[in-house]
N, CA, C and O atoms as a GROMACS GRO file, in nm:
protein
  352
    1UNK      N    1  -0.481  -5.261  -1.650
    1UNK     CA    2  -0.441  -5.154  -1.738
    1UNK      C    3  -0.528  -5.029  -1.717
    1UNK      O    4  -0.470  -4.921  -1.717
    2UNK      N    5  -0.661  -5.033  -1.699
    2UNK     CA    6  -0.762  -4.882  -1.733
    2UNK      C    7  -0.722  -4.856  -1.560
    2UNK      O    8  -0.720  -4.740  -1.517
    3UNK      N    9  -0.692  -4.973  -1.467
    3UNK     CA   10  -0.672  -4.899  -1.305
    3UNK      C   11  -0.598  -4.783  -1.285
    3UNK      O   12  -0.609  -4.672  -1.233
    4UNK      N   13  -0.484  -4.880  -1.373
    4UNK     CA   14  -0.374  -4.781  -1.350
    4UNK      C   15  -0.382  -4.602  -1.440
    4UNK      O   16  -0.330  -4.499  -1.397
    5UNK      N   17  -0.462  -4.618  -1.570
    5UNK     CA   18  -0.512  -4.494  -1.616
    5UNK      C   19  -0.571  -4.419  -1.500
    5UNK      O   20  -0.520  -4.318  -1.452
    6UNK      N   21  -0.695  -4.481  -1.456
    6UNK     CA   22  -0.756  -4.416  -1.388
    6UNK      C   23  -0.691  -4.350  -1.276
    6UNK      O   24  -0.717  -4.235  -1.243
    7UNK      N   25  -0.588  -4.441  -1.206
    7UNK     CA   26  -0.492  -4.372  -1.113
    7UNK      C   27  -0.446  -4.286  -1.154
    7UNK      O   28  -0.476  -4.181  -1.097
    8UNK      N   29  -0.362  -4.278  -1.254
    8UNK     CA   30  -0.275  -4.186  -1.295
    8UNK      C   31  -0.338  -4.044  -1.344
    8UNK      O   32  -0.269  -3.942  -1.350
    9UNK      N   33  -0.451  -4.048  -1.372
    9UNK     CA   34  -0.559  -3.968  -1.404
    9UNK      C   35  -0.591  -3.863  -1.315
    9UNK      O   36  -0.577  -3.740  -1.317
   10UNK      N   37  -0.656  -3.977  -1.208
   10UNK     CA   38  -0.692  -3.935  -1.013
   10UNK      C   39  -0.560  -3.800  -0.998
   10UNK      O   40  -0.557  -3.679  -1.021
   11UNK      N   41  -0.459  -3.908  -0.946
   11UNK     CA   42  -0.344  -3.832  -0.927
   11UNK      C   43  -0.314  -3.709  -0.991
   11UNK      O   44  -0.333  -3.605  -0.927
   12UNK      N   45  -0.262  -3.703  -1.126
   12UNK     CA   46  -0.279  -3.536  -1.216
   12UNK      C   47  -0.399  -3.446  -1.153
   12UNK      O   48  -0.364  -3.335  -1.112
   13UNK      N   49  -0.551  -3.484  -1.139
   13UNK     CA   50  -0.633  -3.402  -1.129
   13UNK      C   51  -0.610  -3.365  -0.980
   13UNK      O   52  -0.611  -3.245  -0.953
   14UNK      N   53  -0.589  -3.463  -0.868
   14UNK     CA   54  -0.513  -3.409  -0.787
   14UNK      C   55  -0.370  -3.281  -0.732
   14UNK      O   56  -0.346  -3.199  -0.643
   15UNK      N   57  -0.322  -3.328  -0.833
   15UNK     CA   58  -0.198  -3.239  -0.831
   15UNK      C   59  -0.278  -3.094  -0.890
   15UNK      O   60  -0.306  -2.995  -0.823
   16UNK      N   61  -0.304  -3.115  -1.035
   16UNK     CA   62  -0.359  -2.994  -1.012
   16UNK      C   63  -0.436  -2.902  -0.928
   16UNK      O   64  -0.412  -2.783  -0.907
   17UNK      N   65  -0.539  -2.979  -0.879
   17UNK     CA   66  -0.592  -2.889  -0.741
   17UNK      C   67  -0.480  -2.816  -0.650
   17UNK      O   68  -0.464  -2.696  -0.628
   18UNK      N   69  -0.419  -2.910  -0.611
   18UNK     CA   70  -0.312  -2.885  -0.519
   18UNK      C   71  -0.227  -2.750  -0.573
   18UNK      O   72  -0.189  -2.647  -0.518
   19UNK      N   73  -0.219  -2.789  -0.673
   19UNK     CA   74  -0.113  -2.648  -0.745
   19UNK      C   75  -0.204  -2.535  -0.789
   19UNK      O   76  -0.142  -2.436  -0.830
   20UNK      N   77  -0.318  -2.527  -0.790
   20UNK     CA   78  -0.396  -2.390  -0.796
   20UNK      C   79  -0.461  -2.365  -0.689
   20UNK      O   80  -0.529  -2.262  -0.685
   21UNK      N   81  -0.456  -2.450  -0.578
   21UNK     CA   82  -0.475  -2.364  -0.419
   21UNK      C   83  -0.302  -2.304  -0.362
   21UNK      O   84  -0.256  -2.208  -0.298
   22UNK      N   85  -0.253  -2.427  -0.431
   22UNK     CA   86  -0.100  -2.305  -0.366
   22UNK      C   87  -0.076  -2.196  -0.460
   22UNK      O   88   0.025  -2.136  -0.424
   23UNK      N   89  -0.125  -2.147  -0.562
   23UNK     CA   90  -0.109  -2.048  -0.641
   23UNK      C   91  -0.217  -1.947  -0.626
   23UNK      O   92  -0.212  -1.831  -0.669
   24UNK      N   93  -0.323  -2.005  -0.556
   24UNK     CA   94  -0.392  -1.864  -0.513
   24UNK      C   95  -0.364  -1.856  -0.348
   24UNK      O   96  -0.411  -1.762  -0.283
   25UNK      N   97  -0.308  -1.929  -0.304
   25UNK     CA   98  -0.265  -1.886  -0.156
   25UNK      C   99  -0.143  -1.793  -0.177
   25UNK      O  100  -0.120  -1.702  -0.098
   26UNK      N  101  -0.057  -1.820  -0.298
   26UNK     CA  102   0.069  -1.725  -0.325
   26UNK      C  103  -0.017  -1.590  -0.397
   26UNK      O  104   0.016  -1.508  -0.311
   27UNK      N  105  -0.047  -1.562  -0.430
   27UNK     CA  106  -0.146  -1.416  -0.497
   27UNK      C  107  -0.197  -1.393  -0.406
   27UNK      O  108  -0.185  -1.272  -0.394
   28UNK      N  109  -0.276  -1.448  -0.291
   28UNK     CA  110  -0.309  -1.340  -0.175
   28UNK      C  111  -0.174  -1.311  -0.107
   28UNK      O  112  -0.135  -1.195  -0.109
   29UNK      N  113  -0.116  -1.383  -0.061
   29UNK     CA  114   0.001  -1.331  -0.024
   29UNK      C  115   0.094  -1.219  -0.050
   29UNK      O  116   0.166  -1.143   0.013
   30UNK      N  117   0.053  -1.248  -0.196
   30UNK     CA  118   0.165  -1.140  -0.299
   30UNK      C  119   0.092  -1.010  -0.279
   30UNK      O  120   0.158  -0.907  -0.265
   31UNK      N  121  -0.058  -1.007  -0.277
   31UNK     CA  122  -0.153  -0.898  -0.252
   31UNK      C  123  -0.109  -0.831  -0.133
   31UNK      O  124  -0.067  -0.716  -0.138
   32UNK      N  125  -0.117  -0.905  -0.009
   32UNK     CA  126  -0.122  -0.871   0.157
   32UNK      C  127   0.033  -0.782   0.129
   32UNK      O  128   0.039  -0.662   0.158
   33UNK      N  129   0.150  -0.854   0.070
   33UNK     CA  130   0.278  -0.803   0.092
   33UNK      C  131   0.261  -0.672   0.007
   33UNK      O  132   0.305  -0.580   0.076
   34UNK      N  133   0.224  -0.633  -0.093
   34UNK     CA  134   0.209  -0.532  -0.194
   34UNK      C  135   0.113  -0.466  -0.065
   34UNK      O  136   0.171  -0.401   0.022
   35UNK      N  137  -0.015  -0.483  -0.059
   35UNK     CA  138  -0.055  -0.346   0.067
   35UNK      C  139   0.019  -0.307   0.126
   35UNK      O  140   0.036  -0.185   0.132
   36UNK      N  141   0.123  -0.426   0.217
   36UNK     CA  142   0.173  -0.356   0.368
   36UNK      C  143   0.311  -0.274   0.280
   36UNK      O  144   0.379  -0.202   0.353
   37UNK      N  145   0.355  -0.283   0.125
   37UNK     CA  146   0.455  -0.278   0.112
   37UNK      C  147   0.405  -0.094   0.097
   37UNK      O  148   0.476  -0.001   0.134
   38UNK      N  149   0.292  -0.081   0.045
   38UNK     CA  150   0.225   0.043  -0.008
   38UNK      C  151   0.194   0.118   0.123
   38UNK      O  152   0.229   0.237   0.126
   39UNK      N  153   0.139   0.070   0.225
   39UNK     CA  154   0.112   0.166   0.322
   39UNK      C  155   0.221   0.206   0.356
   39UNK      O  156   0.227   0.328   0.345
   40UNK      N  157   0.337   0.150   0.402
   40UNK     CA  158   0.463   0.184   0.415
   40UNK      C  159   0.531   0.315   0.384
   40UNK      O  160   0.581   0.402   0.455
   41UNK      N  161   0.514   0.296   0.226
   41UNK     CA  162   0.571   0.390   0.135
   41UNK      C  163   0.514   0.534   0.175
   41UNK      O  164   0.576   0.640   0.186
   42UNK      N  165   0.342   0.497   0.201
   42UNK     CA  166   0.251   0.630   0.211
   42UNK      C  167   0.289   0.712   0.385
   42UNK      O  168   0.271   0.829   0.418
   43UNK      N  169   0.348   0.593   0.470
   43UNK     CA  170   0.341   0.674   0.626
   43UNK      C  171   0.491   0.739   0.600
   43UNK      O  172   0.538   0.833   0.664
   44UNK      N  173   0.554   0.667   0.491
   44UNK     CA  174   0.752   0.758   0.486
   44UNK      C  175   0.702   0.909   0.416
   44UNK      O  176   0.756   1.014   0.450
   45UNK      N  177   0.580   0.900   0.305
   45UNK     CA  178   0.638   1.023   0.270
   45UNK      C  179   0.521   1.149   0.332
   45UNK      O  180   0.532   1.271   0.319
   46UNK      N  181   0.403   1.067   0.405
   46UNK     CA  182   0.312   1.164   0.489
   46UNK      C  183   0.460   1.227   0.636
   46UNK      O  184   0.457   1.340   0.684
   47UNK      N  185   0.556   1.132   0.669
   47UNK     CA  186   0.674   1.199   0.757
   47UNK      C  187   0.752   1.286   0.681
   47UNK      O  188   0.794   1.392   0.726
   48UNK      N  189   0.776   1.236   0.540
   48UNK     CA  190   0.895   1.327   0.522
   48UNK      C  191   0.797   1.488   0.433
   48UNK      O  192   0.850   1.585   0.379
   49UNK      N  193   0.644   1.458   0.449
   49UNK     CA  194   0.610   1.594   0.394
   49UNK      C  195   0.587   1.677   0.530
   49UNK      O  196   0.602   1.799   0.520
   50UNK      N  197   0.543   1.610   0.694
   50UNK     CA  198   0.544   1.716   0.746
   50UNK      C  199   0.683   1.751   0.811
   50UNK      O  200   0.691   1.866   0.853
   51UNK      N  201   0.810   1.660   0.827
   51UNK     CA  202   0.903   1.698   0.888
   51UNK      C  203   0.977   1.800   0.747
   51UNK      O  204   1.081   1.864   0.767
   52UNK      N  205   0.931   1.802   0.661
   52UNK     CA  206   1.042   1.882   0.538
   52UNK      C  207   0.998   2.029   0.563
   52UNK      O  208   1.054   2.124   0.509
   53UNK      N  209   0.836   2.044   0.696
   53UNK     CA  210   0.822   2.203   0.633
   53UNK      C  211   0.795   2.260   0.782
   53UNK      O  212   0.697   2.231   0.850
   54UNK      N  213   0.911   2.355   0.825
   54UNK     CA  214   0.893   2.400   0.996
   54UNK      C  215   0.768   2.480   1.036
   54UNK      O  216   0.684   2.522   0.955
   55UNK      N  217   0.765   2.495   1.156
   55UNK     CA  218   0.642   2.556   1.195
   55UNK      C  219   0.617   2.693   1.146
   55UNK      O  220   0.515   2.757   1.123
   56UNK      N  221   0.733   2.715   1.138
   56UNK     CA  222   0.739   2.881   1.062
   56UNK      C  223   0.719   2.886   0.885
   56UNK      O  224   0.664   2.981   0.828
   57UNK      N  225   0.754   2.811   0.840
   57UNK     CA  226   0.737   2.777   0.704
   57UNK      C  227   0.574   2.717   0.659
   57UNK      O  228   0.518   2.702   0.551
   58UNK      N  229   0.534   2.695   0.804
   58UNK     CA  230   0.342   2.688   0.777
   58UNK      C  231   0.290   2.798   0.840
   58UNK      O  232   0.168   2.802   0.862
   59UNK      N  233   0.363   2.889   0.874
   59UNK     CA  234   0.300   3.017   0.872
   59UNK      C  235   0.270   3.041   1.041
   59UNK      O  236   0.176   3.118   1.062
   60UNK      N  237   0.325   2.995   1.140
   60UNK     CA  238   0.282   2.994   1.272
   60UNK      C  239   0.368   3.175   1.317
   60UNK      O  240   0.476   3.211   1.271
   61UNK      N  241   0.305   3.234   1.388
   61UNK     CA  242   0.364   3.342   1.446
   61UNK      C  243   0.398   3.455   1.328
   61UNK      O  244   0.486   3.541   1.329
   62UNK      N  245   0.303   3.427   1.231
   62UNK     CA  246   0.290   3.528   1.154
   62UNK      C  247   0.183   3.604   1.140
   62UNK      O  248   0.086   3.533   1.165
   63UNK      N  249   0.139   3.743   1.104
   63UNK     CA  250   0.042   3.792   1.123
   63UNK      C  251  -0.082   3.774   1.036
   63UNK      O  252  -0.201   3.778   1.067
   64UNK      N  253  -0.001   3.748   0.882
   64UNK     CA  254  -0.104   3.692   0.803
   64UNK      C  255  -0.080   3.543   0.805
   64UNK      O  256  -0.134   3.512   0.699
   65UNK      N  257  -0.042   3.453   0.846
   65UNK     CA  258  -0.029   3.299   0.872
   65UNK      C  259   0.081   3.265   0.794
   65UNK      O  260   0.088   3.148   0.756
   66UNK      N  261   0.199   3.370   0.752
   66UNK     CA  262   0.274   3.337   0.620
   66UNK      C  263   0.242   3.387   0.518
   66UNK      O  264   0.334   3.386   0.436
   67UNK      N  265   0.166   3.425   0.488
   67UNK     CA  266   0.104   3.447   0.354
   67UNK      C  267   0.084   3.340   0.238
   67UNK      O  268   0.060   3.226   0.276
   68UNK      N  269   0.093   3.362   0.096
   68UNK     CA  270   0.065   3.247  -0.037
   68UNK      C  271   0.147   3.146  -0.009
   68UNK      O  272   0.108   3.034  -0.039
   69UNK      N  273   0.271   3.162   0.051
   69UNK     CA  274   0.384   3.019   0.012
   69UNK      C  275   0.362   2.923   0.145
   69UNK      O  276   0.383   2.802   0.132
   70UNK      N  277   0.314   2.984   0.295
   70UNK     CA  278   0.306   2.915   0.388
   70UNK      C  279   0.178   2.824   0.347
   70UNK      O  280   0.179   2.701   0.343
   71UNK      N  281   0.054   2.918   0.312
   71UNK     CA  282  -0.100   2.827   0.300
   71UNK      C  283  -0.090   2.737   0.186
   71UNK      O  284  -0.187   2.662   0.173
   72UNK      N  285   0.062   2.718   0.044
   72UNK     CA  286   0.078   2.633  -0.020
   72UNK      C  287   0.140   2.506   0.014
   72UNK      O  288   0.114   2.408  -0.057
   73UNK      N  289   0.216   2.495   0.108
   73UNK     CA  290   0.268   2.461   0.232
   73UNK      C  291   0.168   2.397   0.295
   73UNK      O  292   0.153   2.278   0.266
   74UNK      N  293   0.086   2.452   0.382
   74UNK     CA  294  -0.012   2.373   0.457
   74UNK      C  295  -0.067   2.313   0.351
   74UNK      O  296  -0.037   2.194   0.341
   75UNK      N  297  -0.155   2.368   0.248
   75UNK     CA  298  -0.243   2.259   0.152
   75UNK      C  299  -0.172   2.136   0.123
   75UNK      O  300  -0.240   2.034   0.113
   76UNK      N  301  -0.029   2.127   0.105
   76UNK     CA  302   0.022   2.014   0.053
   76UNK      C  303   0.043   1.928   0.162
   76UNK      O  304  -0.009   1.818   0.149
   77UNK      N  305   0.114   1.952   0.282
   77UNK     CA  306   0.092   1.906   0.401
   77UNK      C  307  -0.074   1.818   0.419
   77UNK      O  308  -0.086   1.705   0.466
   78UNK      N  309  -0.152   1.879   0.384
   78UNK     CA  310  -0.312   1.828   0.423
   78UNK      C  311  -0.308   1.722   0.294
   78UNK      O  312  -0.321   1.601   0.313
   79UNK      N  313  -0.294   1.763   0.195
   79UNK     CA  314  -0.322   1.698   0.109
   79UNK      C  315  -0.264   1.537   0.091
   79UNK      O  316  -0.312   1.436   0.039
   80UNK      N  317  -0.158   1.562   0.149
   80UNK     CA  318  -0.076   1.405   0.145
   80UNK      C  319  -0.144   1.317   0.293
   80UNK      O  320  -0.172   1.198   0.300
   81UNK      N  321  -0.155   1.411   0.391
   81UNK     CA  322  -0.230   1.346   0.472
   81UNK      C  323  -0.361   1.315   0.474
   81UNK      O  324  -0.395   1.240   0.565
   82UNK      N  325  -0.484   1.369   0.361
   82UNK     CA  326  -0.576   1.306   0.312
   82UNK      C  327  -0.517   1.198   0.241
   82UNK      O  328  -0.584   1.096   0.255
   83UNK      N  329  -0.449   1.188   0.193
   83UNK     CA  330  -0.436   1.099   0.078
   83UNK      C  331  -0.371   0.951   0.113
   83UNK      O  332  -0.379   0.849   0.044
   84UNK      N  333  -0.295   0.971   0.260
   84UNK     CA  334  -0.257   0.837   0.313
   84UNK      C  335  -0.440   0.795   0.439
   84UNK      O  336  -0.466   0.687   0.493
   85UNK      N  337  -0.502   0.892   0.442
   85UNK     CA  338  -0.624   0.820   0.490
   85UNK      C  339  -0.696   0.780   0.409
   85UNK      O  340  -0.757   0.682   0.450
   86UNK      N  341  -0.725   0.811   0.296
   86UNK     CA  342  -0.782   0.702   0.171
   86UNK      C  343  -0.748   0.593   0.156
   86UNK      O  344  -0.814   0.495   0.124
   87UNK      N  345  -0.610   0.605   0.186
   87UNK     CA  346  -0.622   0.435   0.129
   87UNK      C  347  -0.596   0.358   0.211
   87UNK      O  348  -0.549   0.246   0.188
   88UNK      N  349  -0.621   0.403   0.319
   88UNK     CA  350  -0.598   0.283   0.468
   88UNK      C  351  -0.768   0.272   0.414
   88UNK      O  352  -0.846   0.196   0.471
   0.00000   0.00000   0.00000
């Protein structure tokens, strides 16, 4: 009678191990997929901020570089591209 407790005991404390290494092997996982899902997001919109603004719209072949709206333009341009090197 106490064998079979003790087995049955063994076993549960077993299982549990078992089920909180596969539950922190699933949370790193879930982590790794959430980064790659985030860098992702950050290289679509570092493309779609420099393809949204032409060379002329950052002020190239102008005498003052464009003036206020081109150098607001470039800052934001820089700024998103600082901001996807942070968090790599």
């Amino acid at each position: 009678m106490t064998s079979r407790i003790v087995a049955k005991r063994n076993e549960r404390k077993r299982e549990a191990t078992k089920a909180l290494s596969d539950k922190n092997a699933a949370v790193a996982e879930l982590r790794k997929t959430k980064r790659k899902i985030l860098e992702m997001e950050i290289v679509g919109a570092c493309r779609h901020a420099i393809k949204s603004f032409t060379l002329h719209a950052l002020g190239e072949g102008n005498d003052n570089a464009g003036g206020l709206k081109a150098r607001k333009n470039r800052f934001e341009v820089l700024d998103r591209l600082a901001l996807s090197r942070s968090e790599e």
